[in-house]
C-alpha positions as CSV (number, residue, x, y, z in Angstrom):
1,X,45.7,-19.9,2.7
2,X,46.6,-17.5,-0.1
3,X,43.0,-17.4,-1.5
4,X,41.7,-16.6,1.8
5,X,44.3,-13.9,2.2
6,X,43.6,-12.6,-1.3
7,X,39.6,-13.0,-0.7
8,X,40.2,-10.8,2.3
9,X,42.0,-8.0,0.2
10,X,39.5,-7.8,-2.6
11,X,36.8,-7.9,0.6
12,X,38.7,-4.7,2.3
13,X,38.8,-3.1,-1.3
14,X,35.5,-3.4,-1.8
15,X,34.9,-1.8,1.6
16,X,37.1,0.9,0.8
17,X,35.8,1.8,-3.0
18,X,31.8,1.6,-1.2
19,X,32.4,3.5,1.5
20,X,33.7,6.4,-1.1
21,X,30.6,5.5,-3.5
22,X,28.3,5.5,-0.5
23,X,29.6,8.4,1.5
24,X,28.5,9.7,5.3
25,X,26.2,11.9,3.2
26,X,24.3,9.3,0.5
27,X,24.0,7.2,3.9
28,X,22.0,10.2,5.9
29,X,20.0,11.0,2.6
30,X,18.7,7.3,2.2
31,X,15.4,6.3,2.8
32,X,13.6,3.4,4.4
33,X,10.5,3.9,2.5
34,X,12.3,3.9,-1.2
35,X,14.4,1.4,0.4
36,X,11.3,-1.0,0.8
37,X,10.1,-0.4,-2.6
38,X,13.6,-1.2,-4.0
39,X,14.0,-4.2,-2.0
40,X,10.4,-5.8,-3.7
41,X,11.1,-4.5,-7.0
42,X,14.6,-5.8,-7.3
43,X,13.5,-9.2,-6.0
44,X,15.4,-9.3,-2.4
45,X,12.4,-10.3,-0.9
46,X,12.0,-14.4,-2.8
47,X,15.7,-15.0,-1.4
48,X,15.5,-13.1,2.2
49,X,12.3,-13.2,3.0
50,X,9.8,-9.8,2.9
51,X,10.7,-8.8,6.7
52,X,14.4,-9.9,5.6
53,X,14.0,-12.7,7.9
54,X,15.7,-15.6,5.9
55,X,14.8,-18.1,4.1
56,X,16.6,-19.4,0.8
57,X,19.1,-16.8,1.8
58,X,20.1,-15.5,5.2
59,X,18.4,-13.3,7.6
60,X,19.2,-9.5,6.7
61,X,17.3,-8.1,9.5
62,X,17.0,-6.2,12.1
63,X,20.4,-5.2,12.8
64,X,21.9,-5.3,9.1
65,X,25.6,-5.5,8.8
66,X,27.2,-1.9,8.7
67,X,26.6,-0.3,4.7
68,X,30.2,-0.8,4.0
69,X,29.9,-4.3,4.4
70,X,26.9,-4.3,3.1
71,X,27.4,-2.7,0.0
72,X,30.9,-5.1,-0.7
73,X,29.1,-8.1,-0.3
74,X,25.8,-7.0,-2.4
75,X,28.6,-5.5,-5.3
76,X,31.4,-8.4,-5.0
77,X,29.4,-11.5,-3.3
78,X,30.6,-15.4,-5.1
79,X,28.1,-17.3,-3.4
80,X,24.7,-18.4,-4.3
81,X,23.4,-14.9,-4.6
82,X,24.7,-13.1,-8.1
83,X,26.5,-9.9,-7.5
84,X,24.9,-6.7,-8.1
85,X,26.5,-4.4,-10.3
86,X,25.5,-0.5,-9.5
87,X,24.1,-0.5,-13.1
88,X,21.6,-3.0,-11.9
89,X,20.9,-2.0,-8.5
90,X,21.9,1.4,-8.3
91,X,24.1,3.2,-5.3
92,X,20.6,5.1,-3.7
93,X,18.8,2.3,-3.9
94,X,21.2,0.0,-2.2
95,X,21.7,2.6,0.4
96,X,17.8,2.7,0.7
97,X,17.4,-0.7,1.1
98,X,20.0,-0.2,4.1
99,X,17.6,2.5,5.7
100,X,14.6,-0.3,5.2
101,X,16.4,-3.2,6.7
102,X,17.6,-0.7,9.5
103,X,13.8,0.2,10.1
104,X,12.9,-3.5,10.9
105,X,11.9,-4.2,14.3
106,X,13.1,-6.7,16.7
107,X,10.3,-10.1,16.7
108,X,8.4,-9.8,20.1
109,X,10.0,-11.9,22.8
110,X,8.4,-15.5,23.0
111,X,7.3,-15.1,27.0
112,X,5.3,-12.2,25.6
113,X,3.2,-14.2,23.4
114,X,0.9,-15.7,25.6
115,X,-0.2,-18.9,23.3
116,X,3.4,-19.8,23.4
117,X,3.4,-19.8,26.6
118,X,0.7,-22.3,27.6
């Protein structure tokens, strides 16, 4: 019980210090189309999938989890996927790749795909 209690601190800290790396105004600079670039070139894409639809790792996209979170998971994370230190994916581009996974759309509904419907 302690661990998850002490996990849950270091997770709110982590929310805290991001959210003051990543202010409101990084957040409204960043955008989707560096954020795309970043997300290929710092390898997101062979764990998540290059519409950040899962594979390996989980689905990313559309509807990403709020920056904050974001951000604490991508700098803190002690799961299969390494954490990301800002000097190896750097604040913009982490916000960036936000922007891009923001910009995914929906999949079409299956009833609107007539083959799959047959």
């Amino acid at each position: 019980m302690r661990l998850v209690h002490a996990f849950g601190q270091a997770a709110l800290a982590a929310c805290l210090v991001s959210s003051c790396l990543l202010g409101c105004g990084d957040a409204l600079a960043a955008s989707a189309e560096k954020g795309k670039t970043a997300y290929i070139q710092h390898g997101c894409w062979q764990c998540h999938g290059i519409q950040a639809q899962g594979g390996p790792g989980p689905k990313l996209a559309p509807d990403p989890i709020p920056i904050e979170a974001f951000t604490a998971f991508v700098r803190t994370t002690n799961r299969a996927m390494p954490p990301y230190s800002e000097a190896i994916l750097p604040n913009d581009d982490l916000a960036d790749i936000h922007a891009y996974l923001q910009t995914i759309p929906k999949p079409a509904d299956y009833k609107s795909i007539p083959l799959l419907n047959q």
